[in-house]
C-alpha positions as CSV (number, residue, x, y, z in Angstrom):
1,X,0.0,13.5,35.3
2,X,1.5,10.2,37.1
3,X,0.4,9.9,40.8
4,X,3.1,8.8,42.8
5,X,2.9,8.3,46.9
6,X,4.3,9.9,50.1
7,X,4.1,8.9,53.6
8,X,3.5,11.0,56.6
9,X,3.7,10.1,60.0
10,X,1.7,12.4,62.0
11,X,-0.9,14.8,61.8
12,X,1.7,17.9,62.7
13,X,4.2,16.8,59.8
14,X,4.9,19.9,57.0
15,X,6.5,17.3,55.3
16,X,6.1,13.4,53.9
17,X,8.5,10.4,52.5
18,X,8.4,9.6,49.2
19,X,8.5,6.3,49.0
20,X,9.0,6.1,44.9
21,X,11.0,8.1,42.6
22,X,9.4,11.5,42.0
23,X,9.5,14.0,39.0
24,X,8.3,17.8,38.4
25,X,4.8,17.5,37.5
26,X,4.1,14.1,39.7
27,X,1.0,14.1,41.9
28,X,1.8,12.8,45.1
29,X,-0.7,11.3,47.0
30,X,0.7,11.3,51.2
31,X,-1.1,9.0,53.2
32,X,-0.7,8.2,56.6
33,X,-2.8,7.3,59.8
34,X,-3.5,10.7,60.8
35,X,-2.6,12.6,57.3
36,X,-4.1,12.9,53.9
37,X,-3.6,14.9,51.3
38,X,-2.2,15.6,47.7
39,X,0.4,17.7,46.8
40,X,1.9,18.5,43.1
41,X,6.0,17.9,42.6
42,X,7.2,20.8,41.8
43,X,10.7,18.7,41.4
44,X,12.5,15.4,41.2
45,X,12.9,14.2,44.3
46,X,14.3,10.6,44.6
47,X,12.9,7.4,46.6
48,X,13.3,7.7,50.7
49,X,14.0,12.0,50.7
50,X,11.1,13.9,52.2
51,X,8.8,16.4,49.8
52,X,7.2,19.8,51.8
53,X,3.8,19.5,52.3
54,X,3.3,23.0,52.6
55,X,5.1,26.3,51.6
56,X,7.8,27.2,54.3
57,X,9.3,30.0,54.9
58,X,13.0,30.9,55.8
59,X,13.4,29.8,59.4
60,X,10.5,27.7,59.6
61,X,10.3,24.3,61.4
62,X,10.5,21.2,59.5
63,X,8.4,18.9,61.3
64,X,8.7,15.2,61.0
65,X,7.2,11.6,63.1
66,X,5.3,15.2,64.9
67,X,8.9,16.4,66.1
68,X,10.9,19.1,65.0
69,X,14.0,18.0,62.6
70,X,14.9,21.0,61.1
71,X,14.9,24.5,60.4
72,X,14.2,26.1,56.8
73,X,17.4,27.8,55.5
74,X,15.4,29.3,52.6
75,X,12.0,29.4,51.5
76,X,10.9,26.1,50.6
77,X,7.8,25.9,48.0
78,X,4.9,23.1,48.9
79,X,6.0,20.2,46.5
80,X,10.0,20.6,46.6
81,X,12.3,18.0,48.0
82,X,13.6,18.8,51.4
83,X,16.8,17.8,52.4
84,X,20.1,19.0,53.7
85,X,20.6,21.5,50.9
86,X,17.6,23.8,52.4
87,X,17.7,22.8,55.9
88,X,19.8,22.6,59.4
89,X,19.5,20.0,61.6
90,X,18.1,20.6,65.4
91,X,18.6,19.2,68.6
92,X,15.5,19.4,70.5
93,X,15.0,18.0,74.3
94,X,12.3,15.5,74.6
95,X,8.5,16.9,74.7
96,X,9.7,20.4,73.0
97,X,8.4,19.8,69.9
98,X,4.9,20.2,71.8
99,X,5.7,23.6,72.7
């Protein structure tokens, strides 16, 4: 199993940067100063896209930097790329990712 790495900006983020190339079967270790933990690709999932650090259901939040960026369009299984194929962008106002 290769270990690859992810990064993670807050302690709320579901999901992490890859900051190498990633293939099914990779170990990615996601750092960050509030975050750690590994999670097993379950995909490729190319350098600079973000990889779900936990399974998501439909409809769920995709939270980023501790914000809300997105909403899950379909389940999403811990490990898989996330990107515009399985989620919508949101507009939130300022502080309502706290809510």
């Amino acid at each position: 199993m290769v270990s690859r790495r992810a990064l993670a900006g807050n302690s709320k983020d579901n999901v992490a940067v890859v900051v190498e190339d990633v293939v099914a079967g990779d170990q990615v270790k996601v750092e960050g100063k509030q975050k750690r933990l590994t999670v097993d690709a379950v995909e490729k999932i190319p350098f600079g896209f973000k990889i779900s650090l936990e399974n998501l259901r439909e409809g769920s939040n995709i939270v980023r930097y501790g914000e809300i960026i997105g909403r899950a369009t379909v389940d999403i299984k811990k490990g898989a790329q996330v990107h515009v194929h399985n989620i919508d962008g949101v507009r939130v106002q300022v502080g309502e990712g706290d809510k």
